[in-house]
Gaussian input, Z-matrix of N, CA and C with variables (Angstrom, degrees):
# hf/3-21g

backbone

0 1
 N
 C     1     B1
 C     2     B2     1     A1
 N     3     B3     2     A2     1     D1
 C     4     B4     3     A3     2     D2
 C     5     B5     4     A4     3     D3
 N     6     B6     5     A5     4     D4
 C     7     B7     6     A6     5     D5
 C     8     B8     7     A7     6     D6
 N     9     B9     8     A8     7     D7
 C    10    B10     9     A9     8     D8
 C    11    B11    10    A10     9     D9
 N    12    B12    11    A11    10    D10
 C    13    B13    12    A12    11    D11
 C    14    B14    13    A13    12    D12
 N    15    B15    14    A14    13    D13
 C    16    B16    15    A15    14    D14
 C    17    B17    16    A16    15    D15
 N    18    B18    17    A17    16    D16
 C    19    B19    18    A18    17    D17
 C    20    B20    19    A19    18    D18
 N    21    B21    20    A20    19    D19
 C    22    B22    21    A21    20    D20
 C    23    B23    22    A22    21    D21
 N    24    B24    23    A23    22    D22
 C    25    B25    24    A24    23    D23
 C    26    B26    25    A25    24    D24
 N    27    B27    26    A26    25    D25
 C    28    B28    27    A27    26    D26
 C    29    B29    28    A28    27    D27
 N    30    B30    29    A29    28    D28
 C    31    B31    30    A30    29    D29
 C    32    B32    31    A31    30    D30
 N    33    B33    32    A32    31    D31
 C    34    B34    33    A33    32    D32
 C    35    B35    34    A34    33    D33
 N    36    B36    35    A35    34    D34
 C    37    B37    36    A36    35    D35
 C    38    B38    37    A37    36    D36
 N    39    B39    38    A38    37    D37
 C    40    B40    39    A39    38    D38
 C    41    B41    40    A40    39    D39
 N    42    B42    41    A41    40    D40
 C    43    B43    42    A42    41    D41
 C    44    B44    43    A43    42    D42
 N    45    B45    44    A44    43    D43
 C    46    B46    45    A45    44    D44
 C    47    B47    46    A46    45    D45
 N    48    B48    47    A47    46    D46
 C    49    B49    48    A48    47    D47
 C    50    B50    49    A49    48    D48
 N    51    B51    50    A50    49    D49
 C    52    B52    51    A51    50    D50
 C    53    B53    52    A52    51    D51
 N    54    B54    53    A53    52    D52
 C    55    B55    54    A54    53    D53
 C    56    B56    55    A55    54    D54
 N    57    B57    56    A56    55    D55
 C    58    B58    57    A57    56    D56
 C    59    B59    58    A58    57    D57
 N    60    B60    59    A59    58    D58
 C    61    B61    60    A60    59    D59
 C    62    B62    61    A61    60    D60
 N    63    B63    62    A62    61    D61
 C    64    B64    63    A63    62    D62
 C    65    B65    64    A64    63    D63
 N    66    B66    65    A65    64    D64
 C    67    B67    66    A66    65    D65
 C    68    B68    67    A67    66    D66
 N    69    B69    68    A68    67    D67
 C    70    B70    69    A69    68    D68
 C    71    B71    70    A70    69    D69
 N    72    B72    71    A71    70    D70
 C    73    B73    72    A72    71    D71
 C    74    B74    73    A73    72    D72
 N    75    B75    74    A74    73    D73
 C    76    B76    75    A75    74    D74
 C    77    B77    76    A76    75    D75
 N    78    B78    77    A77    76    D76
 C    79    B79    78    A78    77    D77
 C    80    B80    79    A79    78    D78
 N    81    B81    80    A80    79    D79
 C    82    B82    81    A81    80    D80
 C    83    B83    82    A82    81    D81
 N    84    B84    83    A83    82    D82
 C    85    B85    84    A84    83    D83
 C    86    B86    85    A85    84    D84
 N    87    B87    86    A86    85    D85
 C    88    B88    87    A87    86    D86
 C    89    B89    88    A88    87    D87
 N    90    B90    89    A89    88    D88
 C    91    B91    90    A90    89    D89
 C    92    B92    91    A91    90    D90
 N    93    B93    92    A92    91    D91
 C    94    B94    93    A93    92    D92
 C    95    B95    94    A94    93    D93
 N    96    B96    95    A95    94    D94
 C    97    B97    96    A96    95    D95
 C    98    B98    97    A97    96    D96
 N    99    B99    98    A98    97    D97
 C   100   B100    99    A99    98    D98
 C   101   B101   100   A100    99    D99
 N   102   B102   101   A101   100   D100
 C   103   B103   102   A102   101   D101
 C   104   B104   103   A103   102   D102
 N   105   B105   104   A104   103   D103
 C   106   B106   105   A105   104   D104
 C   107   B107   106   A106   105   D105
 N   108   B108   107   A107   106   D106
 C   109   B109   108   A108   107   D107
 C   110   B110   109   A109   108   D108
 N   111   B111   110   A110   109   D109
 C   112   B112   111   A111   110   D110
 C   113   B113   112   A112   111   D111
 N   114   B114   113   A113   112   D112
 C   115   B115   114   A114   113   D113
 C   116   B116   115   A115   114   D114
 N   117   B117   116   A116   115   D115
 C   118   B118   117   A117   116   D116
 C   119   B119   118   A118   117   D117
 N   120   B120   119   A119   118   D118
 C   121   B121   120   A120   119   D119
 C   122   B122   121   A121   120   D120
 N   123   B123   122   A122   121   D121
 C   124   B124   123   A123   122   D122
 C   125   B125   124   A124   123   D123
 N   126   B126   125   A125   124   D124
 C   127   B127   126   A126   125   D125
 C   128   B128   127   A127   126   D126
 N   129   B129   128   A128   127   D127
 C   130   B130   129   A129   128   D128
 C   131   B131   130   A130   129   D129
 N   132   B132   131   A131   130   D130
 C   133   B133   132   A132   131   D131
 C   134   B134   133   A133   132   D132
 N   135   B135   134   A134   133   D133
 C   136   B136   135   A135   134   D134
 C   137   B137   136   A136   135   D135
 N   138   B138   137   A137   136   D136
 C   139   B139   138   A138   137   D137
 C   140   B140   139   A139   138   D138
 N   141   B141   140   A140   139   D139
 C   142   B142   141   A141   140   D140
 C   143   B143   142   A142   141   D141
 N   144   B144   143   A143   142   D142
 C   145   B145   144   A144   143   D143
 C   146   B146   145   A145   144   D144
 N   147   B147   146   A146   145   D145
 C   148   B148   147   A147   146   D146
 C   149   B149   148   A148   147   D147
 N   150   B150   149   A149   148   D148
 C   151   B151   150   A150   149   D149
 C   152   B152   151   A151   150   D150
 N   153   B153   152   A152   151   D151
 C   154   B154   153   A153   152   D152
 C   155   B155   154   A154   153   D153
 N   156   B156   155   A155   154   D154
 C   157   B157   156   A156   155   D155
 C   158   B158   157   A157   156   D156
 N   159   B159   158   A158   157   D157
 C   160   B160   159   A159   158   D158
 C   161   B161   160   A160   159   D159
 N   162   B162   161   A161   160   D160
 C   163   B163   162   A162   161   D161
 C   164   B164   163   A163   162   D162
 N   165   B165   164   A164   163   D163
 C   166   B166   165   A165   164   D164
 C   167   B167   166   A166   165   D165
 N   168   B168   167   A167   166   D166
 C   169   B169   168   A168   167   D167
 C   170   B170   169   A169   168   D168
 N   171   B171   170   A170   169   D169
 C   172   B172   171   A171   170   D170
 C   173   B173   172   A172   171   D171
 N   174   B174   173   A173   172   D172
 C   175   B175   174   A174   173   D173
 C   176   B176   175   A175   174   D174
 N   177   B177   176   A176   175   D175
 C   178   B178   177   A177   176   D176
 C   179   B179   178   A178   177   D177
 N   180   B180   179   A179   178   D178
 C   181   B181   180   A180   179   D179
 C   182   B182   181   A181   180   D180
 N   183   B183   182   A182   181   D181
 C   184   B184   183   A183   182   D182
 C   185   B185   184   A184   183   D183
 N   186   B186   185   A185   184   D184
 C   187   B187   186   A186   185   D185
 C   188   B188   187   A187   186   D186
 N   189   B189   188   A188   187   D187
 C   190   B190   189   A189   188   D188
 C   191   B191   190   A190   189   D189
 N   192   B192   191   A191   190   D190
 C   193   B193   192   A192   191   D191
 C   194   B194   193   A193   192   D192
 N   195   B195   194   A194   193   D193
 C   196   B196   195   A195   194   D194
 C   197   B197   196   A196   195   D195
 N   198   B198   197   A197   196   D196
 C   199   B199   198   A198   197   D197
 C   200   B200   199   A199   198   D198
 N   201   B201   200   A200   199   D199
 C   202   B202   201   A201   200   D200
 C   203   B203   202   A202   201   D201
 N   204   B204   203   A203   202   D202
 C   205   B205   204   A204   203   D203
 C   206   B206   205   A205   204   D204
 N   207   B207   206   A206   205   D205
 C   208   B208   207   A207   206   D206
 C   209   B209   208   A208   207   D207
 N   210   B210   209   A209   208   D208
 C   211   B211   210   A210   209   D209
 C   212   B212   211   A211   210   D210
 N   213   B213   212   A212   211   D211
 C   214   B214   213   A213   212   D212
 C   215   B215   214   A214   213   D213
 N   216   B216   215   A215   214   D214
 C   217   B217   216   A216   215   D215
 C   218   B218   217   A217   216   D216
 N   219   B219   218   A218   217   D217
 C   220   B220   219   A219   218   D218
 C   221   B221   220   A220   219   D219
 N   222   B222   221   A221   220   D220
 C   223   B223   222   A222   221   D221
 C   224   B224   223   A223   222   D222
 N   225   B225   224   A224   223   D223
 C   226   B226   225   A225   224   D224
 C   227   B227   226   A226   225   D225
 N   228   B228   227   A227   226   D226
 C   229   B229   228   A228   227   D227
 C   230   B230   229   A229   228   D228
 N   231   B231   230   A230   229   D229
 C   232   B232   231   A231   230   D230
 C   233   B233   232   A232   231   D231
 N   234   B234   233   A233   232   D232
 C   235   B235   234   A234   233   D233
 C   236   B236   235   A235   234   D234
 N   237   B237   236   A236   235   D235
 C   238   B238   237   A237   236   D236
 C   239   B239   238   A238   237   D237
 N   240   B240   239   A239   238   D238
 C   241   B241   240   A240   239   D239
 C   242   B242   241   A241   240   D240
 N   243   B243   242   A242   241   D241
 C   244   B244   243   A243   242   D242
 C   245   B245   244   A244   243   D243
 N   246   B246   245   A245   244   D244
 C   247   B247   246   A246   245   D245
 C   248   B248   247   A247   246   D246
 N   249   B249   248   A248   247   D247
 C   250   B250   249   A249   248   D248
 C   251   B251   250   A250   249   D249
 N   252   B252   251   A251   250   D250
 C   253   B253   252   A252   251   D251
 C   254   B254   253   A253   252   D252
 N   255   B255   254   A254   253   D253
 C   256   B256   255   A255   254   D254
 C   257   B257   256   A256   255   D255
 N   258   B258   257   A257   256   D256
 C   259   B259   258   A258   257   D257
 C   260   B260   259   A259   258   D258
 N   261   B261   260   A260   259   D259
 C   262   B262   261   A261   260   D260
 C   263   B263   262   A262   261   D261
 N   264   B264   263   A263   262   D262
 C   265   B265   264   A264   263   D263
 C   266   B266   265   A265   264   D264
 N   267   B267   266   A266   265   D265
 C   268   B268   267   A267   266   D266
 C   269   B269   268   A268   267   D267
 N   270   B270   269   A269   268   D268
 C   271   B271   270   A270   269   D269
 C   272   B272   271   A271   270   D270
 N   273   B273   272   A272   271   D271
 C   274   B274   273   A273   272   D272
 C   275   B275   274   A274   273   D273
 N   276   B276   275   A275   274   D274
 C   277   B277   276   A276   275   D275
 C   278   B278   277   A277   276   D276
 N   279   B279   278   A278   277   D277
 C   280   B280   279   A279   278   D278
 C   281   B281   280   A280   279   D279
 N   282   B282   281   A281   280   D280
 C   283   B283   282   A282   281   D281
 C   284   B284   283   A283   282   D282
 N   285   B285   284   A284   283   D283
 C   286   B286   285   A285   284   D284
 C   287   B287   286   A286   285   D285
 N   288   B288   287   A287   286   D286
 C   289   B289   288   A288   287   D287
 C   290   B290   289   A289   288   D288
 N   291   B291   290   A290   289   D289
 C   292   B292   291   A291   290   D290
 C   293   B293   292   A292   291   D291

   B1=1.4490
   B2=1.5230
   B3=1.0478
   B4=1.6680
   B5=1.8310
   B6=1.0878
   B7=1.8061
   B8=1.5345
   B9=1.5487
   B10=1.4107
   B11=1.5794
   B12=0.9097
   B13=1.3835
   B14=1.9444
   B15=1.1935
   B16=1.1624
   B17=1.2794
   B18=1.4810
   B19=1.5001
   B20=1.0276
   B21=1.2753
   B22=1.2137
   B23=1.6184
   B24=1.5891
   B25=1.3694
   B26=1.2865
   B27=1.8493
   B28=0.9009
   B29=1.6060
   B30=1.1041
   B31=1.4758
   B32=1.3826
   B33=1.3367
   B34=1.8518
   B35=1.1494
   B36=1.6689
   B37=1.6119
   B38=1.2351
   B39=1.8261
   B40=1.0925
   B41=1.9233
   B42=1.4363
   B43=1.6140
   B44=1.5477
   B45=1.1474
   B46=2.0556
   B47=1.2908
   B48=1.5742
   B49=1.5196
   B50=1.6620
   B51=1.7322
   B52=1.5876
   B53=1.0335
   B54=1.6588
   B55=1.6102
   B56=1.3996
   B57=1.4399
   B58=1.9349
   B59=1.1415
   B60=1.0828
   B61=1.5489
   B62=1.5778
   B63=1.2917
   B64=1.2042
   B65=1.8963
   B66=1.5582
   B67=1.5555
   B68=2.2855
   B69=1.1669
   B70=1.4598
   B71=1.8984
   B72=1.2217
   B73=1.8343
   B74=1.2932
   B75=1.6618
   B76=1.3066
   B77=1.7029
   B78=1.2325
   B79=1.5594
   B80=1.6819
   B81=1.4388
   B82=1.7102
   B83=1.5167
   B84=1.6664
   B85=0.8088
   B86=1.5148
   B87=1.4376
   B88=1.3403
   B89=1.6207
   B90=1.4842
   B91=1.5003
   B92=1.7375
   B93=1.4355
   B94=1.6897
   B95=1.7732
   B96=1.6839
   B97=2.0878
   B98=1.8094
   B99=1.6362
   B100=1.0628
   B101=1.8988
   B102=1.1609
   B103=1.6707
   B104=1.3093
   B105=1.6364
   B106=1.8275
   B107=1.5638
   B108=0.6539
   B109=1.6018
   B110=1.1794
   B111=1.6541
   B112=1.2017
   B113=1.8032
   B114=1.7604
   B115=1.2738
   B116=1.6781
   B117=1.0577
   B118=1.3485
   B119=1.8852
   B120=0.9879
   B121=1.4488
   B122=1.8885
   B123=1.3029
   B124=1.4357
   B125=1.1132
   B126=1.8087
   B127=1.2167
   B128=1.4982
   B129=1.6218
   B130=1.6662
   B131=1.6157
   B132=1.4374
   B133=1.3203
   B134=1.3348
   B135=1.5706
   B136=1.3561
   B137=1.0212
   B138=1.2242
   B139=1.5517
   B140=1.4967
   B141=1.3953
   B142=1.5919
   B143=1.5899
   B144=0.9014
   B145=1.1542
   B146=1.4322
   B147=1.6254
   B148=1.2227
   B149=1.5827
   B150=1.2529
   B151=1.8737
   B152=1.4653
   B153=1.4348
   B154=1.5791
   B155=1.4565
   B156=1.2378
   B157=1.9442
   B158=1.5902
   B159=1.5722
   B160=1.6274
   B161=1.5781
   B162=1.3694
   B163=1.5719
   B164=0.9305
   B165=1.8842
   B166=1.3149
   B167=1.8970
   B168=1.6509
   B169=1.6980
   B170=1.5205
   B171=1.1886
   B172=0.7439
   B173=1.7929
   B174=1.0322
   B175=2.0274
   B176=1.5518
   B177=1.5785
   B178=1.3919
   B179=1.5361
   B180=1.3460
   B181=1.5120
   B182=1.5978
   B183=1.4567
   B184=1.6903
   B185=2.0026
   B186=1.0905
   B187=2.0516
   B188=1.4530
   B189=1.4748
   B190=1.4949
   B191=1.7981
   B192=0.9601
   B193=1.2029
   B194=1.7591
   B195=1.7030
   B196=0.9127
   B197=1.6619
   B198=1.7683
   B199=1.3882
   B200=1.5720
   B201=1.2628
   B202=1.1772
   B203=1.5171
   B204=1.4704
   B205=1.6664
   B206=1.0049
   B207=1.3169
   B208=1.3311
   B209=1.3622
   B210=1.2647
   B211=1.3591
   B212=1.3631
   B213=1.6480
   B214=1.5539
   B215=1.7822
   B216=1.0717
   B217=1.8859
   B218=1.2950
   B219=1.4733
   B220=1.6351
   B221=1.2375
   B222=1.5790
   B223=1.3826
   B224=1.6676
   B225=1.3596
   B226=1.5977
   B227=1.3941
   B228=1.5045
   B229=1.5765
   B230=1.8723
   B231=1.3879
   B232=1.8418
   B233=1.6110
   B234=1.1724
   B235=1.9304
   B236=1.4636
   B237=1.1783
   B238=1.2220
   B239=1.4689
   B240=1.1472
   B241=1.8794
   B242=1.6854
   B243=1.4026
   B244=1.4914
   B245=1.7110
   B246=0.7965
   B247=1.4319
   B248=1.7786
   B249=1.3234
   B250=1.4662
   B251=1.3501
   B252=1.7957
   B253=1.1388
   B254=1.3480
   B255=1.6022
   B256=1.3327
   B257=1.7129
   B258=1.1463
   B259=1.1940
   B260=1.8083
   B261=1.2367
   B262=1.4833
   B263=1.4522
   B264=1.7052
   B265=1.4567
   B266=1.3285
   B267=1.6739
   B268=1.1501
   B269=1.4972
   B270=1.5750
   B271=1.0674
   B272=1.4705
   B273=1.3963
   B274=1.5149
   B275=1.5027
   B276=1.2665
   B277=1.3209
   B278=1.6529
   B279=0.8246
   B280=1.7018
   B281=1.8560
   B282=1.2458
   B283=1.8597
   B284=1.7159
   B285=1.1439
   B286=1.5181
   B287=1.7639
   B288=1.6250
   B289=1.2168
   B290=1.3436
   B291=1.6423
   B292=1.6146
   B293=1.3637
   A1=108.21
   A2=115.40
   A3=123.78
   A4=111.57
   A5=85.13
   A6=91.27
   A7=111.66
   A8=114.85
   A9=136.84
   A10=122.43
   A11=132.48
   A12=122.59
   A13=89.55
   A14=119.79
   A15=144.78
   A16=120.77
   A17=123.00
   A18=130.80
   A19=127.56
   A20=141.35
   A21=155.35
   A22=118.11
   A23=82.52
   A24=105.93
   A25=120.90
   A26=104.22
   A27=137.70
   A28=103.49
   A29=127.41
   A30=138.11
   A31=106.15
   A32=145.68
   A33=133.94
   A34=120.46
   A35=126.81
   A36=115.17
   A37=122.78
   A38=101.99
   A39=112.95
   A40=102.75
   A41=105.71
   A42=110.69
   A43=116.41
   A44=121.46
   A45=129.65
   A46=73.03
   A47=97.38
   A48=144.80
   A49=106.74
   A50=117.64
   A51=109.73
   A52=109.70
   A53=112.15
   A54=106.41
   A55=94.44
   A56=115.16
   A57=130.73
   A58=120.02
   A59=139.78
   A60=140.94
   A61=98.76
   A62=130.05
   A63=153.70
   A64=97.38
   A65=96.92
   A66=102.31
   A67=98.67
   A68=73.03
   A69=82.37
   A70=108.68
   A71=134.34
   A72=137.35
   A73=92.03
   A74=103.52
   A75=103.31
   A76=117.01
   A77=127.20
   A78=119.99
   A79=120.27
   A80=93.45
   A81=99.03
   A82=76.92
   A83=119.16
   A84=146.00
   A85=136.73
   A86=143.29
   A87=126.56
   A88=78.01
   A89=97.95
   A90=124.78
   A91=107.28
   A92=124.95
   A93=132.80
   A94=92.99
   A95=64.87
   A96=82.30
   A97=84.81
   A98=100.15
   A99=116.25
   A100=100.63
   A101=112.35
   A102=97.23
   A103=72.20
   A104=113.41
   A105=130.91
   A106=103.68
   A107=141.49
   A108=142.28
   A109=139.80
   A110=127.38
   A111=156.53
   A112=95.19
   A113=117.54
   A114=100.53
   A115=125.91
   A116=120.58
   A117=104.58
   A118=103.42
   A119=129.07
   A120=146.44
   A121=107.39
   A122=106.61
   A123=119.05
   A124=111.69
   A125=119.20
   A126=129.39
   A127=117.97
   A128=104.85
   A129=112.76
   A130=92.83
   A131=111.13
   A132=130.87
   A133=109.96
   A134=119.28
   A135=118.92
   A136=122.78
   A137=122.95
   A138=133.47
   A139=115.27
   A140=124.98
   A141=101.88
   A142=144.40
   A143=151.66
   A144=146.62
   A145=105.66
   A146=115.40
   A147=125.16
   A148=103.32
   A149=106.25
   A150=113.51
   A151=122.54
   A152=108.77
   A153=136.58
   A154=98.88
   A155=136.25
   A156=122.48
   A157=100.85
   A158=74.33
   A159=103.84
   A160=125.21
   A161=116.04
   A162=114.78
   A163=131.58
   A164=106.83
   A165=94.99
   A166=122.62
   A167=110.53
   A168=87.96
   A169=99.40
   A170=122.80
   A171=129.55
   A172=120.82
   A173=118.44
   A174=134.18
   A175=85.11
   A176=131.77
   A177=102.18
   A178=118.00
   A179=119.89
   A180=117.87
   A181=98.42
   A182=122.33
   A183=106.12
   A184=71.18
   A185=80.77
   A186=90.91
   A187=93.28
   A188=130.11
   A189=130.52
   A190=115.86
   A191=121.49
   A192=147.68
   A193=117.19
   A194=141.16
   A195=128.09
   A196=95.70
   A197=103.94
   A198=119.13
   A199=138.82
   A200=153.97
   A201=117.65
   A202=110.62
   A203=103.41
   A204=105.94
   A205=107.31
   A206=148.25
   A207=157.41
   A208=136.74
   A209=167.62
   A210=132.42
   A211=120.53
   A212=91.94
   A213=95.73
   A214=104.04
   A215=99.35
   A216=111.65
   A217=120.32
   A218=126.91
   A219=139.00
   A220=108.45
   A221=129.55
   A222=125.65
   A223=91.82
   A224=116.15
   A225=135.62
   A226=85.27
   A227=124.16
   A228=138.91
   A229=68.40
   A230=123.71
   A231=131.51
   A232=91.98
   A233=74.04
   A234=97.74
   A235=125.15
   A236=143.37
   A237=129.04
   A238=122.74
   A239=115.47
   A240=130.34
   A241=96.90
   A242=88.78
   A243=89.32
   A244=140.12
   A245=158.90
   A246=149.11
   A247=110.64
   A248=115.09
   A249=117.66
   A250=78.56
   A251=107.51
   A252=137.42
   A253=123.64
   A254=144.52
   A255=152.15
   A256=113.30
   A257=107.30
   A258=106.46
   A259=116.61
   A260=110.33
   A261=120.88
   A262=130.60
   A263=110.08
   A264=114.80
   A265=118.67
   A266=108.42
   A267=129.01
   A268=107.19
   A269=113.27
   A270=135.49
   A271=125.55
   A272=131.93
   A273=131.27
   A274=110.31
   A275=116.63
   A276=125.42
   A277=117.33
   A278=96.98
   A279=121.55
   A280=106.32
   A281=110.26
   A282=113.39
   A283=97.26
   A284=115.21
   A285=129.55
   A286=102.04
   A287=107.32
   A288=110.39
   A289=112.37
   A290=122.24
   A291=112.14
   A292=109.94
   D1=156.06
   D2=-168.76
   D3=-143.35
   D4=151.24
   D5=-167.60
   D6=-131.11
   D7=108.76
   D8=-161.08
   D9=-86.35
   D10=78.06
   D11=-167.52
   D12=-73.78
   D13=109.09
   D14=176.27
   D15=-61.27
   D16=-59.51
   D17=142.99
   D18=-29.20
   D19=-58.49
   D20=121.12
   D21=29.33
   D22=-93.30
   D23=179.05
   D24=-34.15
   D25=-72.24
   D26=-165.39
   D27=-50.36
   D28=-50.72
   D29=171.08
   D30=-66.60
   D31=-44.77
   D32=146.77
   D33=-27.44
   D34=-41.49
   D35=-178.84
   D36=-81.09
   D37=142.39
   D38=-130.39
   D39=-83.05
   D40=-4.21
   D41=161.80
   D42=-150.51
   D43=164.14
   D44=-176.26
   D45=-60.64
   D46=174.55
   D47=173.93
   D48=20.04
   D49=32.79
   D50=143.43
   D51=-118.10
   D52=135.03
   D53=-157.39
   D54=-112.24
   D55=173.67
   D56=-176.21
   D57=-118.26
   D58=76.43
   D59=-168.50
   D60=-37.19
   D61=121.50
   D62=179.14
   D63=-65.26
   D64=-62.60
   D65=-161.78
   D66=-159.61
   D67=-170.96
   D68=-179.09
   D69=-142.60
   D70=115.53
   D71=148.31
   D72=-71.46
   D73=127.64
   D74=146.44
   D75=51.91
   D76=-140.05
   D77=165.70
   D78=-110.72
   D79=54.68
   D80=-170.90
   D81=-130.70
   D82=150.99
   D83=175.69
   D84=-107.81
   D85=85.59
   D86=-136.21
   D87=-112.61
   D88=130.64
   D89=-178.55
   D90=-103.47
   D91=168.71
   D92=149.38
   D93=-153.42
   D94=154.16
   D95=-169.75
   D96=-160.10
   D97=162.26
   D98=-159.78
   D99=-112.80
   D100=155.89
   D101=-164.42
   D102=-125.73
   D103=160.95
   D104=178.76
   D105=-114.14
   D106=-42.58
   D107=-107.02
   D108=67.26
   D109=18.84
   D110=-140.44
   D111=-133.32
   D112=120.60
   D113=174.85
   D114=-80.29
   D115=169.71
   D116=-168.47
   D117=-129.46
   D118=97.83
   D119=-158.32
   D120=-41.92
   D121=147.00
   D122=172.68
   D123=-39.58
   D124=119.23
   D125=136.63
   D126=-75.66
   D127=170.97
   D128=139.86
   D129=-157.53
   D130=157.39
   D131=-171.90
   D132=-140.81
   D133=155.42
   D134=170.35
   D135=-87.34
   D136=18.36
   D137=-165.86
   D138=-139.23
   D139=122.18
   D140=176.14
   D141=-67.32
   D142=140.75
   D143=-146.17
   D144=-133.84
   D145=132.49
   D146=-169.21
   D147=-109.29
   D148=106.11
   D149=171.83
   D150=-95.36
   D151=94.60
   D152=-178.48
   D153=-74.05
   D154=107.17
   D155=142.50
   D156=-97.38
   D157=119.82
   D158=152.76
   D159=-77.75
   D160=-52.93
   D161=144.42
   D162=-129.85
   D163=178.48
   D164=178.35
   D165=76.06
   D166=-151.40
   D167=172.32
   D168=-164.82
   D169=-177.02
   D170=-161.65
   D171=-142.97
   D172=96.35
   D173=-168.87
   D174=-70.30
   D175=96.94
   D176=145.93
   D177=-106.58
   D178=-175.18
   D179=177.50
   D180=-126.82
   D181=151.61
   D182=-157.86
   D183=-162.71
   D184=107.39
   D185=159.35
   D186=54.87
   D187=47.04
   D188=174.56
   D189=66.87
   D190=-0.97
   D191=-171.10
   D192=-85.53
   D193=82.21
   D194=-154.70
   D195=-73.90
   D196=159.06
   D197=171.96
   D198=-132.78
   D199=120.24
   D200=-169.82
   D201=-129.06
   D202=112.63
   D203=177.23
   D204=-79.67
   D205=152.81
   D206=26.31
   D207=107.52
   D208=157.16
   D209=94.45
   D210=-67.32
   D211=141.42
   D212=177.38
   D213=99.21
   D214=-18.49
   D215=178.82
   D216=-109.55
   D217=143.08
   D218=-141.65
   D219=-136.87
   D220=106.92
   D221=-175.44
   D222=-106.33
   D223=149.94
   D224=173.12
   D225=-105.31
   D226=128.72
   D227=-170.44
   D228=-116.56
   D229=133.96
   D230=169.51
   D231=-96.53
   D232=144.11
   D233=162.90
   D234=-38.15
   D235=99.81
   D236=-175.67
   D237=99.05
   D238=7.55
   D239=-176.60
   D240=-117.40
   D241=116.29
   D242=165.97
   D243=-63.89
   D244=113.51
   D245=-151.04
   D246=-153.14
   D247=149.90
   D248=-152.35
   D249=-164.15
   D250=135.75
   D251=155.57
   D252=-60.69
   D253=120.54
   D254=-175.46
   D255=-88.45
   D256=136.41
   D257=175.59
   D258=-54.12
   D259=167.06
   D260=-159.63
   D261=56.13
   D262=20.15
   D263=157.83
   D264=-96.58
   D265=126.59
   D266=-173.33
   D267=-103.72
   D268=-171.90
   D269=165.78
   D270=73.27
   D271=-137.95
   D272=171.50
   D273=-117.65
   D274=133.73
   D275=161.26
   D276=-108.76
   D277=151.92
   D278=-177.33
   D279=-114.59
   D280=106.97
   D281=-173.53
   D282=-115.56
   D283=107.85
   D284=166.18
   D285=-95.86
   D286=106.30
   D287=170.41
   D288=-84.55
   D289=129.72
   D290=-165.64
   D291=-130.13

């Protein structure tokens, strides 16, 4: 077992929005990446994706639809929905691909 100071980290990498896979369950991948205030352009994936902020927050846009996570708050991005990060999200995110 291993113990993550998350903050930390997240403030070590060496730029925003490239993230470090922490670890791996099984074939799910638990990522942290650092957010700027910088937007970060539309994905979609075949896989769902679990968006953890640890701080700070997070502007996303999900099916044209504005959003604002949280710290401490957990968006499920579904398989196949496009979604793109908005400018003025800061802090650390945590991305569990599942």
């Amino acid at each position: 077992m291993s113990l993550f100071d998350l903050h930390a980290i997240a403030n070590g990498l060496p730029a925003a929005w490239n993230s470090t896979v922490l670890g791996t369950v099984g074939s799910t991948n638990i990522k942290l990446l650092r957010m700027d205030q910088l937007p970060y352009g539309e994905e979609v994936h075949d896989y769902d994706e679990a968006l953890l902020v640890v701080s700070g927050q997070m502007m996303l846009e999900v099916a044209g639809q504005a959003l604002r996570i949280e710290a401490g708050q957990m968006y499920i991005a579904e398989a196949g929905i496009p979604h793109a990060v908005l400018a003025g999200s800061q802090g650390s995110l945590v991305i569990v691909d599942l």
